[in-house]
N, C-alpha and C positions, 0 to 999 in steps of 0.2 A: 590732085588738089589744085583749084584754080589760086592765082596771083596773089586775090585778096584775101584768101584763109591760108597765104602762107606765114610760118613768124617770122616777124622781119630780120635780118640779118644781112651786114656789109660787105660780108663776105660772098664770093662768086657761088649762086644759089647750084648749080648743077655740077659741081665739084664736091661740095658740102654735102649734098645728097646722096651721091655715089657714094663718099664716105660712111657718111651716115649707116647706107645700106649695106654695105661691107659687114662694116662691126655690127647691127643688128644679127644679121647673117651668119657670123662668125658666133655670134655667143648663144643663137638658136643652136648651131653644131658643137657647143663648147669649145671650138676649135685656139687654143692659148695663146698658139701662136699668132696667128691669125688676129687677133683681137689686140697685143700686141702693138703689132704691124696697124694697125686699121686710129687705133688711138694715139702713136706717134705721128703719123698722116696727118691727121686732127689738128695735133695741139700746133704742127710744124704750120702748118693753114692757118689757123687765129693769131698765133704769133707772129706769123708772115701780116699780116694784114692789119693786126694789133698795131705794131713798128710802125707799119706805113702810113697809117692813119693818124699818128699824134706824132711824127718825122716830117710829116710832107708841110711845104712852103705856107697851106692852109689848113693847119692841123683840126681834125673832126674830133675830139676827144670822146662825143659819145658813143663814136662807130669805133675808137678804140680801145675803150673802156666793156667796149657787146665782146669786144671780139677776145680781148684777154683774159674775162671772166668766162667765159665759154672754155677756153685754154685750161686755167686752173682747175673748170669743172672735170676734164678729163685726166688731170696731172695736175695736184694740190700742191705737188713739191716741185715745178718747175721754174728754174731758178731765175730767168732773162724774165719768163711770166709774171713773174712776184714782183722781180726788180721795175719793170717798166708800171704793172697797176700801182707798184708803190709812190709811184712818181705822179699817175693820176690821182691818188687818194692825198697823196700833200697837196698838190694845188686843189683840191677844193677843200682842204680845213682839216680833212679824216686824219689827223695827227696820228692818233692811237691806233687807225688801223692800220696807218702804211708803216708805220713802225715794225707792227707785228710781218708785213708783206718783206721787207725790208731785210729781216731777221732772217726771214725765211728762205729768201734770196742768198742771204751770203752763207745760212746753213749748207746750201748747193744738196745735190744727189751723187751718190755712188759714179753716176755718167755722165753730170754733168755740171758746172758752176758758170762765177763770173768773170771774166776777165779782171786781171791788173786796178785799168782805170775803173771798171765798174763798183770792184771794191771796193774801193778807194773812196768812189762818190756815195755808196750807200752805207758807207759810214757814216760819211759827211752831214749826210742827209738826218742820218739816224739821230745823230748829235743832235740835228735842229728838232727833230718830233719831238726828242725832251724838254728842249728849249720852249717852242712851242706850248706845249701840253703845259710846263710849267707857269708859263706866262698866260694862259688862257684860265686857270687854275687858280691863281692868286689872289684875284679879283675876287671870286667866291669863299676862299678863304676869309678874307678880311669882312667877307658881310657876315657871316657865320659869328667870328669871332666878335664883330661888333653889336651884334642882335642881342638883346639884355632880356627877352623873352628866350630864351634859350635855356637849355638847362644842361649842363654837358660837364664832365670830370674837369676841373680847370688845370687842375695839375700833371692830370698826361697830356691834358693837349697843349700844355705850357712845355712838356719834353721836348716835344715831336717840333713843336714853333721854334724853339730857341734850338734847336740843333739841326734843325732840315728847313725848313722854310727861308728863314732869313741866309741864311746860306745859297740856298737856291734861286731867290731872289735876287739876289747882288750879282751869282754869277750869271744869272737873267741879263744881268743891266749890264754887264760889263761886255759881254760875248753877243749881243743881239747883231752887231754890223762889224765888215773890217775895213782895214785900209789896208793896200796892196804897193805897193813902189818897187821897183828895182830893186830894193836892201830888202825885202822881205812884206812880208804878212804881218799885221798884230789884228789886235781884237779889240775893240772901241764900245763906246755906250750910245745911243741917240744923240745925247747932245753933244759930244765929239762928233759923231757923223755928220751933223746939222753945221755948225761950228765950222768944222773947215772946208764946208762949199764956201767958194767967193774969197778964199785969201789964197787962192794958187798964184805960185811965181811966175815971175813972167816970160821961161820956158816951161814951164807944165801943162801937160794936156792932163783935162780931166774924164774921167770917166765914171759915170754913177749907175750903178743899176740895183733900183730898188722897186717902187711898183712901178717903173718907167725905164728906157733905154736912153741916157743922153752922153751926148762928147762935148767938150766947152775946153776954145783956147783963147786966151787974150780977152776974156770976158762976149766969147762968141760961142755961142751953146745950138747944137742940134741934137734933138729926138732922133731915134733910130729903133726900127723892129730889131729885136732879137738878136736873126741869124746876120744882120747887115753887124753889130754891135760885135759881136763875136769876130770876124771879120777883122775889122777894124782895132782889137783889143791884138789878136794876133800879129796885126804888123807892129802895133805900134808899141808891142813890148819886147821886140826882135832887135838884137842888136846884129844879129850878120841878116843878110838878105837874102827873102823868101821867096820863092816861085809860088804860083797859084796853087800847084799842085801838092806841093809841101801844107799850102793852107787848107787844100782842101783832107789831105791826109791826116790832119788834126781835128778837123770840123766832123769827118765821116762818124755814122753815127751806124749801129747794127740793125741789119735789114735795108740797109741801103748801098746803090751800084754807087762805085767811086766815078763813075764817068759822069754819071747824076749828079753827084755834089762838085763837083770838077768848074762843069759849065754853069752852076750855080755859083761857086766861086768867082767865076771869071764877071757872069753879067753884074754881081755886091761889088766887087772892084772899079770896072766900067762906072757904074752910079754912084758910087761916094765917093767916084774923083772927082764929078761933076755936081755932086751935093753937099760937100762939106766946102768950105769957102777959106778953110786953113790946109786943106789937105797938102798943097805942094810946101808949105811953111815945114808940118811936122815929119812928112814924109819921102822919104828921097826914092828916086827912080829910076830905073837903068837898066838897059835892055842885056835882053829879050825877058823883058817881066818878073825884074829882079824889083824888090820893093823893101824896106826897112824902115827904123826909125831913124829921122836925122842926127848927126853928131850935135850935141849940146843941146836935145829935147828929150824932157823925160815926163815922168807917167805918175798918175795915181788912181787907184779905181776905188772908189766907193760903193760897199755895196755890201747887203741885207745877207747875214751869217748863211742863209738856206742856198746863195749863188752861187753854181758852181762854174769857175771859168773853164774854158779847155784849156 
């Protein structure tokens, strides 16, 4: 087959093939095992590559979005599969269906499931597709109910409104964003989130991450990618002091070398000691690469109920 009549795929094409031709091969001889063997190969390769492509510094989500549904086609019930498309399907809106991905993830198999923190996050996660779903949802409720060309039972859909909707709406508004401090987590509305940007004290660093990465102290505010924000949320929520390698052992992410994240660690640190303009104010530092939060600087993070910090 030449170049241009192959289907495209991100994955390493002469690796995929051999496979490929395994399991053809294997299921022309019926052989169980064999096919087995040939379809964990598979999913362990898309997965493999799935990871790395929505992981890496310049995340391709379409090349890992090919590569995980290829995964799932071989193994419906695979659980790191499900968890990681579920996290492609919430960022682009698919509420309902990473929900269902999500579910199915933490169902896990017989041989295999999610880690602890995985758990944990696709819970987390879960909670907001309802959130979500409801708050996308609401809006059409109310055109529905206010269309006077309409003709509909007023009285069940008066049950279903006074005992589920208005309910769900409030919890809508109450849970959409939280604030974070040292004392704890609570759950806020928009205009409490809106609200207390710009009245921090005047030891607080702030941190916000809603459609944006920012830090602001003393009324000095920087934008930050991402994995730089993460980073920096790590030190500066530490009250004993971290090594690089500590950070980068919180940061690691599955399918990824710790020595990879390690010296990515090290060059985020190197650059927002030289990019943030308060860094020595809220951060102290002490060799051999000992780093924390200053004594008498604290914290608050703002940010959109679907964030999950490490």
């Amino acid at each position: 087959m030449r170049e241009t009549e192959r289907e495209w795929s991100p994955v390493p094409y002469d690796k995929e093939r051999e496979l490929l031709k395994r399991l053809r091969e294997a299921r022309e001889a019926r052989n169980r095992e064999e096919i087995g063997r040939c379809e964990k190969e598979l999913v362990r390769l898309y997965v493999y590559y799935g990871e790395y492509f929505k992981l890496s510094d310049r995340p391709d989500y379409r090349s890992a979005k090919h590569c995980l549904e290829k995964a799932l086609k071989h193994e419906p019930d695979h659980p790191i599969a499900n968890y990681r498309y579920g996290h492609l399907l919430f960022r682009e809106g698919e509420y309902g269906k990473a929900a269902w991905h999500f579910q199915r993830a933490l169902d896990g198999t017989p041989d295999a499931g999610l880690n602890d923190s995985q758990t944990l996050v696709a819970q987390i996660v879960l909670v907001n597709c309802g959130l979500q779903i409801v708050r996308d949802a609401l809006p059409e409720v109310r055109y529905f109910q206010n269309n006077k060309y309409l003709n509909f039972d007023h009285d069940l859909v008066a049950q279903y409104n006074g005992r589920m909707l208005n309910e769900f709406g409030e919890l809508l508004r109450q849970h959409m964003y939280c604030v974070r401090t040292p004392e704890g987590t609570r759950h806020v509305s928009r205009e409490e989130f809106l609200e207390y940007q710009g009245s921090e004290e005047e030891n607080e660093v702030l941190l916000v991450a809603d459609e944006g990465y920012l830090v602001r102290f003393r009324d000095v505010g920087l934008p930050l990618e991402q994995q730089a924000f993460y980073v920096f949320w790590t030190l500066i929520s530490s009250d004993d002091f971290v090594r690089p390698k500590e950070i980068a052992a919180v940061l690691l992410e599955d399918g990824e070398e710790f020595e990879q994240r390690y010296d990515k660690v090290r060059q985020y640190l190197h650059r927002l000691r030289q990019r943030i303009p308060f860094w020595d104010q809220v951060i102290e530092t002490k060799d051999p690469g000992l780093r924390r939060r200053r004594d008498g600087i604290t914290y608050t993070v703002l940010c959109h109920s679907s964030v999950v910090l490490p």
